[in-house]
C-alpha positions as CSV (number, residue, x, y, z in Angstrom):
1,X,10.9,14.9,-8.9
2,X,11.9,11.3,-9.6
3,X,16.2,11.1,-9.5
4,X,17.1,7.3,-10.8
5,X,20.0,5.0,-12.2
6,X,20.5,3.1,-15.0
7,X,24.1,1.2,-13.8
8,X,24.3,0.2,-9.5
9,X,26.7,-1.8,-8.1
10,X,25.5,-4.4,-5.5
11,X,24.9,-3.4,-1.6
12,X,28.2,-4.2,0.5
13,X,28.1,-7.2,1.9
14,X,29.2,-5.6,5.9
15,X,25.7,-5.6,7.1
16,X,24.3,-6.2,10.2
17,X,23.3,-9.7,11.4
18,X,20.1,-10.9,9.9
19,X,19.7,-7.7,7.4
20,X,19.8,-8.2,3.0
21,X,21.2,-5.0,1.5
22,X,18.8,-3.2,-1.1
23,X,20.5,-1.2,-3.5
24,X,18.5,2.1,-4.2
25,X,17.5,2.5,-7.9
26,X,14.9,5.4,-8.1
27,X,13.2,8.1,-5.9
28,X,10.6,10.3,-6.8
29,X,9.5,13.3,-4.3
30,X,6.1,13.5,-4.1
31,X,5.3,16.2,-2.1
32,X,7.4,18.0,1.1
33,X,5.5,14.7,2.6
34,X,5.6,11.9,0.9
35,X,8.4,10.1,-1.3
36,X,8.5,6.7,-3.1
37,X,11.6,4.8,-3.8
38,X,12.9,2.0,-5.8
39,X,15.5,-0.7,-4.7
40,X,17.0,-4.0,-6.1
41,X,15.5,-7.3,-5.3
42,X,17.4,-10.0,-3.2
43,X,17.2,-13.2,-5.8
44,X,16.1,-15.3,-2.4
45,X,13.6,-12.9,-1.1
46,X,9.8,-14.0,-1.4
47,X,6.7,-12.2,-0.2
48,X,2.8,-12.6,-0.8
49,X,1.3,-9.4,-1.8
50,X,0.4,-6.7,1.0
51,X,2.7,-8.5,3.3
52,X,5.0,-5.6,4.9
53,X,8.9,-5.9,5.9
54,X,11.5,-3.8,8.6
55,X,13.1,-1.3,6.4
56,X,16.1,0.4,8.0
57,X,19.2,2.8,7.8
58,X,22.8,2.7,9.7
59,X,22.1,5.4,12.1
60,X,25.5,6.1,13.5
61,X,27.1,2.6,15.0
62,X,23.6,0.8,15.1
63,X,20.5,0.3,12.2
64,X,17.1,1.4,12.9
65,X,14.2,-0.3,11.6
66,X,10.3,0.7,10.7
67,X,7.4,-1.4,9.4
68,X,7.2,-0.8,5.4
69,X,4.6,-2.1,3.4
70,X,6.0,-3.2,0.0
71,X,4.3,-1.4,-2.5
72,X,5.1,-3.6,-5.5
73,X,3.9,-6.9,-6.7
74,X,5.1,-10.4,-5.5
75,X,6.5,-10.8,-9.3
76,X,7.8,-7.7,-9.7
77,X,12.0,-7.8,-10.6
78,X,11.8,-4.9,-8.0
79,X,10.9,-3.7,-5.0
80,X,9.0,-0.5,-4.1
81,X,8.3,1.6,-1.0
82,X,5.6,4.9,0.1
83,X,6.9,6.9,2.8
84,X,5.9,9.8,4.4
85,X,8.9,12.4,5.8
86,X,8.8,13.0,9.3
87,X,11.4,15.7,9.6
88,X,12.6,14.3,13.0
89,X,11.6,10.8,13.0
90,X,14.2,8.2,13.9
91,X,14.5,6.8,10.6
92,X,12.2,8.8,8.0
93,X,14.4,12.0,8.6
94,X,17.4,9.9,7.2
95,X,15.6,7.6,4.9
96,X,13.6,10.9,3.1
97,X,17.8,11.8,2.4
98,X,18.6,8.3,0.3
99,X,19.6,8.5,-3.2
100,X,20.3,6.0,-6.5
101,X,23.3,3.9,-5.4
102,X,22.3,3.6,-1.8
103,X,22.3,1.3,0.2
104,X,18.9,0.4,2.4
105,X,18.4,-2.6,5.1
106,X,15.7,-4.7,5.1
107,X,14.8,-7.6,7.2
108,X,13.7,-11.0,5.2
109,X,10.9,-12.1,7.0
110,X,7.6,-10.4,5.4
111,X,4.5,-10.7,7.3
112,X,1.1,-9.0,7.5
113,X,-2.8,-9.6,6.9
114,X,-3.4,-7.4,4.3
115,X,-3.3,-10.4,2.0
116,X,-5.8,-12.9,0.3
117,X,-5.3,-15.8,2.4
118,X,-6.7,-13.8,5.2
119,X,-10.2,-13.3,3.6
120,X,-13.0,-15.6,2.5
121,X,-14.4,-15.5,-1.0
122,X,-16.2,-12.7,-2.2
123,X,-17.2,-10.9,-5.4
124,X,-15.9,-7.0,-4.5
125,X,-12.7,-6.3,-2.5
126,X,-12.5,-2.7,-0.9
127,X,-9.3,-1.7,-0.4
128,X,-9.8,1.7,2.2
129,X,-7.0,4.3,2.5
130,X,-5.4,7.1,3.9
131,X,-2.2,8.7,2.9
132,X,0.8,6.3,2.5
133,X,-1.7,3.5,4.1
134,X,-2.3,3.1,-0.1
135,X,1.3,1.0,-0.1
136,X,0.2,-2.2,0.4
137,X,-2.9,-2.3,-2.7
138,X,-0.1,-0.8,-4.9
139,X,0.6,-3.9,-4.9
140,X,-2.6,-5.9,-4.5
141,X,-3.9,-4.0,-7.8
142,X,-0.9,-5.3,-9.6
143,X,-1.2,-9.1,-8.8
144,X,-3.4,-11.0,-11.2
145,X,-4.4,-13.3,-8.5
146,X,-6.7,-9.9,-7.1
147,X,-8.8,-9.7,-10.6
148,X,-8.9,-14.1,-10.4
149,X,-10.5,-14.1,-7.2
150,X,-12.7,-11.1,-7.3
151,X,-15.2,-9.4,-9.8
152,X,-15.0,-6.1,-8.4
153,X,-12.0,-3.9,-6.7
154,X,-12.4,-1.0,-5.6
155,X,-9.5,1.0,-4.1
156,X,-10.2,4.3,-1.7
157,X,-7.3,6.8,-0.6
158,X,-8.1,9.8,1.5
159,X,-5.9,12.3,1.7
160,X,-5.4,16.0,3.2
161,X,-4.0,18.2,0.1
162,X,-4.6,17.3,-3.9
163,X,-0.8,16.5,-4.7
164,X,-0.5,13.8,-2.0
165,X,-3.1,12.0,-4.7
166,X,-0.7,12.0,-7.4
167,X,0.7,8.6,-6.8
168,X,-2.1,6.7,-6.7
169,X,-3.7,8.4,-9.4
170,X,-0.6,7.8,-11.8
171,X,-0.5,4.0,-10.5
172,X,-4.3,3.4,-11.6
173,X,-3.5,5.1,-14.8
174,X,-0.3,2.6,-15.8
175,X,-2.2,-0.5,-14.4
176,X,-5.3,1.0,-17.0
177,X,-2.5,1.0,-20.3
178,X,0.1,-2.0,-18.9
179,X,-0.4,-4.4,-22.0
180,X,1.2,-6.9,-20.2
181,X,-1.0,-6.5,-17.3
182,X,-3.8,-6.6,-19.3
183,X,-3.2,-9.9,-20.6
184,X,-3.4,-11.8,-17.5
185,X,-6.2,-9.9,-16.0
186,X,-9.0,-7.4,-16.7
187,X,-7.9,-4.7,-15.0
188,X,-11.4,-2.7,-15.9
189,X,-12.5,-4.3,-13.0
190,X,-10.2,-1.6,-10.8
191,X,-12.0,1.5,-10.2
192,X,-10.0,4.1,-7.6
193,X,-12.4,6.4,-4.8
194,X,-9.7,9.7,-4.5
195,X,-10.7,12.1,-2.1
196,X,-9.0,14.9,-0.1
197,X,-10.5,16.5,3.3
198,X,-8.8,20.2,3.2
199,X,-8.0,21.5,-0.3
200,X,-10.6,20.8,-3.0
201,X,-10.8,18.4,-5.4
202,X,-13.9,16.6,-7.4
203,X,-14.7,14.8,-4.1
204,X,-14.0,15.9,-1.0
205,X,-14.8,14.0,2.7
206,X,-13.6,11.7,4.9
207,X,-14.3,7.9,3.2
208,X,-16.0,6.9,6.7
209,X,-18.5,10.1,6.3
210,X,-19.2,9.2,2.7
211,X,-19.8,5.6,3.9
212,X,-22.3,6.5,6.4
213,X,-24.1,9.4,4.2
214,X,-24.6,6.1,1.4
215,X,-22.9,9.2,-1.0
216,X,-20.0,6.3,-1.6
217,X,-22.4,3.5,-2.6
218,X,-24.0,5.8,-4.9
219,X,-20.9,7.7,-6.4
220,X,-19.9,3.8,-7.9
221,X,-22.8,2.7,-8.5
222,X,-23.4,-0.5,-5.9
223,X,-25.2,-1.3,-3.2
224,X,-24.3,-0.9,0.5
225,X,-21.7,-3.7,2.6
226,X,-23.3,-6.8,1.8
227,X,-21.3,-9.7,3.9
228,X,-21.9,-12.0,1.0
229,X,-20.6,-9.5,-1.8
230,X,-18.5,-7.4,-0.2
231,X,-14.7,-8.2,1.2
232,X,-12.6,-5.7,3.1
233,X,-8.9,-4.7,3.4
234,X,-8.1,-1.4,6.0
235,X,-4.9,0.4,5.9
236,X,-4.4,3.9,7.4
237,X,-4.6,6.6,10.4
238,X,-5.9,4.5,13.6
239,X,-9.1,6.6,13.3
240,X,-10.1,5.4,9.8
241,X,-8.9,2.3,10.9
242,X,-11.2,2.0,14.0
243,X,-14.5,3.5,12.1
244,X,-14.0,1.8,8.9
245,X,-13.9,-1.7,11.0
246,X,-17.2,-0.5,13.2
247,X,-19.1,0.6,9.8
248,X,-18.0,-3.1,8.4
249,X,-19.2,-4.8,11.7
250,X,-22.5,-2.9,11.5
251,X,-23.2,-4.3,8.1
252,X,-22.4,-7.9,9.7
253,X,-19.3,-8.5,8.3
254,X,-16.2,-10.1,10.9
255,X,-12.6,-9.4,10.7
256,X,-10.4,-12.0,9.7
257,X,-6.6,-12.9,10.0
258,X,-3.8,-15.8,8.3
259,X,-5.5,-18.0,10.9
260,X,-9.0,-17.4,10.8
261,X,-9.7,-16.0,7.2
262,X,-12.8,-13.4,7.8
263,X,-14.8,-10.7,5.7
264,X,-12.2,-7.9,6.6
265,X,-8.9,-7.5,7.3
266,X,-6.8,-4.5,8.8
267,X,-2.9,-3.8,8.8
268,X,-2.2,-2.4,12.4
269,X,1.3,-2.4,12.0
270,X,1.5,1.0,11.2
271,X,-0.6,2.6,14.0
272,X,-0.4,3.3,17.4
């Protein structure tokens, strides 16, 4: 269910120290889950893609922050968000509430390592996922600059039930007919690895499994990790997180950061 505005009025400008004012434009309702929403874009506010930001909320007398990856691109008008619900989480049990015309912080310093500076040149980018961990290459597979620098992306999202798909799925699917988009880049070189671990679906297992069984290289069609092909970007639950990185090491490549660019990178802002 997607509930959105076509007339907002600015945020109010009684925030609290250090924190822009986003003015919520559109939320759609994935799942009892997961939830996406839409918010203005501060004319000052910059951010490479992948990079992540402090969302937050009023809570009573004080605001309360989380990490957020932005999931839209660095040239977008807009800014866009993937959130799971956590029905008593400090901020998700509020934030899962928000409609058009409200009013969400943010902190203006983006930061993260999911991002191209981090990684050396390569010729395929694998972008592995679980659940709302897809956030940040919603807006890597939007950004021209992605299809300039590699020949190759492929994007994996692992998830538990079939529905918690659906946004990804319907994000390849307007990259694949954006004429605009098209344009700039060749988007056929995106091709998206959906697979669920508890109710079926066309493929089912956990991305590290399918790794290790080869049954990923051979679904696509290329060869296994190959530290002079292949470049990495990990985003998800600590445990994907942890093997992905160990089956990447195993094939020789190293991880890299903003300050020492490597083979891989992984966003561990969101875990543990």
């Amino acid at each position: 269910m997607t509930i959105a505005m076509t007339e907002f009025e600015a945020a109010p400008t009684e925030l609290p120290k250090g924190a822009l004012g986003l003015t919520v434009t559109e939320v759609t309702h994935y799942t009892d889950r997961l939830f996406h929403f839409r918010t203005t874009r501060p004319a000052s506010f910059r951010f490479r893609s992948g990079e992540f930001v402090m969302i937050g909320l009023m809570v009573g007398e004080k605001p309360i922050y989380r990490a957020y990856s932005i999931a839209s691109p660095n040239w977008a008008d807009d800014l866009e968000f993937f959130s799971i619900k956590v029905p008593e989480g400090p901020l998700t049990q509020h934030l899962q509430q928000i409609e058009p015309g409200d009013t969400v912080l943010m902190r203006p310093k983006p930061t993260g390592t999911l991002v191209h500076d981090a990684l050396i040149p390569g010729k395929r980018l694998w972008m592995f996922s679980t659940g709302t961990g897809i956030a940040p290459f919603a807006s890597l597979i939007r950004d021209p600059e992605s299809y300039a620098k590699f020949d190759e992306l492929i994007l994996t999202q692992t998830c538990r039930q079939v529905d918690e798909l659906k946004f990804g799925l319907d994000l390849v699917e307007s990259i694949k007919s954006d004429e605009l988009l098209n344009e700039l880049c060749d988007t056929s070189k995106l091709r998206f690895y959906a697979t669920t671990t508890r109710e079926n679906y066309g493929k089912m297992g956990r991305i590290t499994n399918l790794i290790r069984s080869g049954e990923l290289f051979a679904d696509l069609g290329v060869e296994p990790f190959d530290k002079a092909v292949d470049r990495g970007m990990i985003c998800g639950s600590m445990e994907m997180l942890q093997e992905t990185k160990a089956l990447l090491e195993e094939a020789g490549l190293t991880e890299g950061s903003n300050a020492q660019p490597g083979e891989f990178v992984i966003e561990r802002a969101f875990v543990g």
